[in-house]
C-alpha positions in Angstrom: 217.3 -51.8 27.8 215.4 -54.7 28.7 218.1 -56.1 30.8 218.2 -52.6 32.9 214.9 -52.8 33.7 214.6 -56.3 34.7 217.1 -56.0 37.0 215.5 -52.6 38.7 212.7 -54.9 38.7 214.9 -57.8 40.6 216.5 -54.8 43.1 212.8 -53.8 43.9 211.6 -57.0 44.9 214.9 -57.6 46.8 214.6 -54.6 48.3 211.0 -55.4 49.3 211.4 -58.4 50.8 214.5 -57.1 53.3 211.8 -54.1 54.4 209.3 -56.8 55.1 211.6 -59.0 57.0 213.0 -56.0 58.8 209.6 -54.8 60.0 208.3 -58.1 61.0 207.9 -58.1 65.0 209.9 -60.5 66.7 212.2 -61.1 63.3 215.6 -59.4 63.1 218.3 -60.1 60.9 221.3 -59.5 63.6 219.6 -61.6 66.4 222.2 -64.1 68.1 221.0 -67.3 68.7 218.0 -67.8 71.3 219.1 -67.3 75.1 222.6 -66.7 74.2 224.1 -63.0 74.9 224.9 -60.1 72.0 227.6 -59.4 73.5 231.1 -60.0 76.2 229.9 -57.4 78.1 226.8 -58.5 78.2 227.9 -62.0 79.1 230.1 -60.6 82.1 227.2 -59.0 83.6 225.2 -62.1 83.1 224.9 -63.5 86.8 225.5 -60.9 88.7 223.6 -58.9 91.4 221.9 -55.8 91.2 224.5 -54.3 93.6 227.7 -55.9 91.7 226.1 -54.3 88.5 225.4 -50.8 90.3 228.9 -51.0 92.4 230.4 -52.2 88.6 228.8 -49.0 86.4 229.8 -46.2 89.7 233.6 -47.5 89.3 233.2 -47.4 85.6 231.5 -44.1 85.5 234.0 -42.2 87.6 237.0 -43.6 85.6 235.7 -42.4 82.6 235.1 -38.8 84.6 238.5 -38.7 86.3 240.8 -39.9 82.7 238.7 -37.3 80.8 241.3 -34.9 80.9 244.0 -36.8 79.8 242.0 -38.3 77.1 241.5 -34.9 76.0 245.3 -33.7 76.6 245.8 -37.5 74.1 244.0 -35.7 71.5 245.1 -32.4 71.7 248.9 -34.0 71.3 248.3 -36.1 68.5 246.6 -33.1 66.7 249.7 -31.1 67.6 252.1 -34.3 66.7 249.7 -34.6 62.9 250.0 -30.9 62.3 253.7 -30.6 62.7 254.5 -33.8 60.8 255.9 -33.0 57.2 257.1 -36.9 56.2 254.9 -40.5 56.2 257.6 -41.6 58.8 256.7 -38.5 61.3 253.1 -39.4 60.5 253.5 -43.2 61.5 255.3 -42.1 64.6 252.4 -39.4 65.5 250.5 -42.7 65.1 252.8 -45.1 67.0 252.8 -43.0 69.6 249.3 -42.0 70.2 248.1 -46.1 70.0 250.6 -47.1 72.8 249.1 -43.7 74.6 245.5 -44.8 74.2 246.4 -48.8 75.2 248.6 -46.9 78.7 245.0 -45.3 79.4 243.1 -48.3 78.5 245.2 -50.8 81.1 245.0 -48.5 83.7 241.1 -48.2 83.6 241.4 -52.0 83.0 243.9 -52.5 86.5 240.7 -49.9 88.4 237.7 -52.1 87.1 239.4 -55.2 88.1 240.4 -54.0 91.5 236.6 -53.2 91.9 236.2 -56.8 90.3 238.2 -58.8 93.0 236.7 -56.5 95.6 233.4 -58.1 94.3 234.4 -61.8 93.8 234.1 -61.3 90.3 236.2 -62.9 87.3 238.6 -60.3 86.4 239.0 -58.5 82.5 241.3 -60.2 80.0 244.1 -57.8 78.7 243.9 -58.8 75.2 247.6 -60.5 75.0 246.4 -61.9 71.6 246.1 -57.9 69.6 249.5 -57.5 71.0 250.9 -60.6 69.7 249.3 -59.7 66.1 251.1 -56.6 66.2 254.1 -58.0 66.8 254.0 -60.0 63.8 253.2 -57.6 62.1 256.0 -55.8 59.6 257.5 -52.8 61.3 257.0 -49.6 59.4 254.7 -50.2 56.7 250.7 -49.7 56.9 247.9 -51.1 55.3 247.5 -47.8 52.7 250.7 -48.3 51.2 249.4 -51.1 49.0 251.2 -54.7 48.9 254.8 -55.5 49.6 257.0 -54.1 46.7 255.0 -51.6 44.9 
C-alpha cells in the first residue's frame, strides 16, 4: 500500500512540474531550435514576397476548390469498394487502389503549384521519390496488422 501511494505521490509531482513548464511564457516543450523554421512549408515560404505568398495560397486555394469533387467521388468509391468487399485480399485491393488514387490527385495538384512556382522563379516541390522507393521494398500483399512473417 505504501508503494501505491508513493508513486501517486511521484505522478503528482511529475505531473506538476510538466503543467508548470507548460504554462511558463516563452517555454514550450515542442519549440524547434531558435531562428530555425517548424516546418518545410514553412521553410519554402521563408524568403518570399508578399505577392509570391498571396499569388502561391490563390493557386493553392482554387486547386483544393476545383479537385473537391473528385476527392469526394475518391471517397464515395472506396466506401462502395469497403462495403462490397467480403475477403482481406478484396480489402487490400479496395486499399491499393484508393492510395494510388489519392497519390494521382496529389501529383497533379503537385504539377499546378509548381507551374505557378516556375511562373514565380520559385524552387519547385519535391515528388517524394523516396516513399515510393520504401514501398517498393516493401513485401507485396501482406500489411502491418497481420502480425510478423510466419504466424
Amino acid at each position: 500500500m505504501a508503494f501505491t501511494t508513493r508513486w501517486q505521490q511521484a505522478q503528482r509531482v511529475a505531473c506538476a512540474a510538466l503543467t508548470v513548464a507548460a504554462l511558463q511564457p516563452g517555454l514550450a516543450l515542442a519549440d524547434p531550435e531558435p531562428g530555425r523554421p517548424w516546418s518545410t512549408q514553412e521553410q519554402n515560404l521563408k524568403g518570399l514576397t508578399d505577392s509570391q505568398e498571396q499569388q502561391l495560397f490563390q493557386t493553392r486555394r482554387d486547386w483544393e476548390l476545383r479537385s473537391y469533387d473528385q476527392r469526394l467521388a475518391l471517397l464515395r468509391a472506396q466506401r462502395r469498394c469497403l462495403e462490397r468487399a467480403r475477403t482481406p485480399e478484396a480489402f487490400g485491393r479496395c486499399q491499393q487502389n484508393q492510395r494510388q488514387a489519392r497519390r494521382l490527385l496529389h501529383a497533379q495538384g503537385r504539377q499546378v503549384i509548381n507551374a505557378e512556382r516556375r511562373r514565380l522563379g520559385l524552387p519547385l516541390r519535391p515528388d517524394h521519390q523516396g516513399w515510393r522507393r520504401a514501398e517498393q521494398h516493401q513485401q507485396k500483399g501482406r500489411s502491418w496488422w497481420n502480425g510478423p512473417r510466419g504466424s
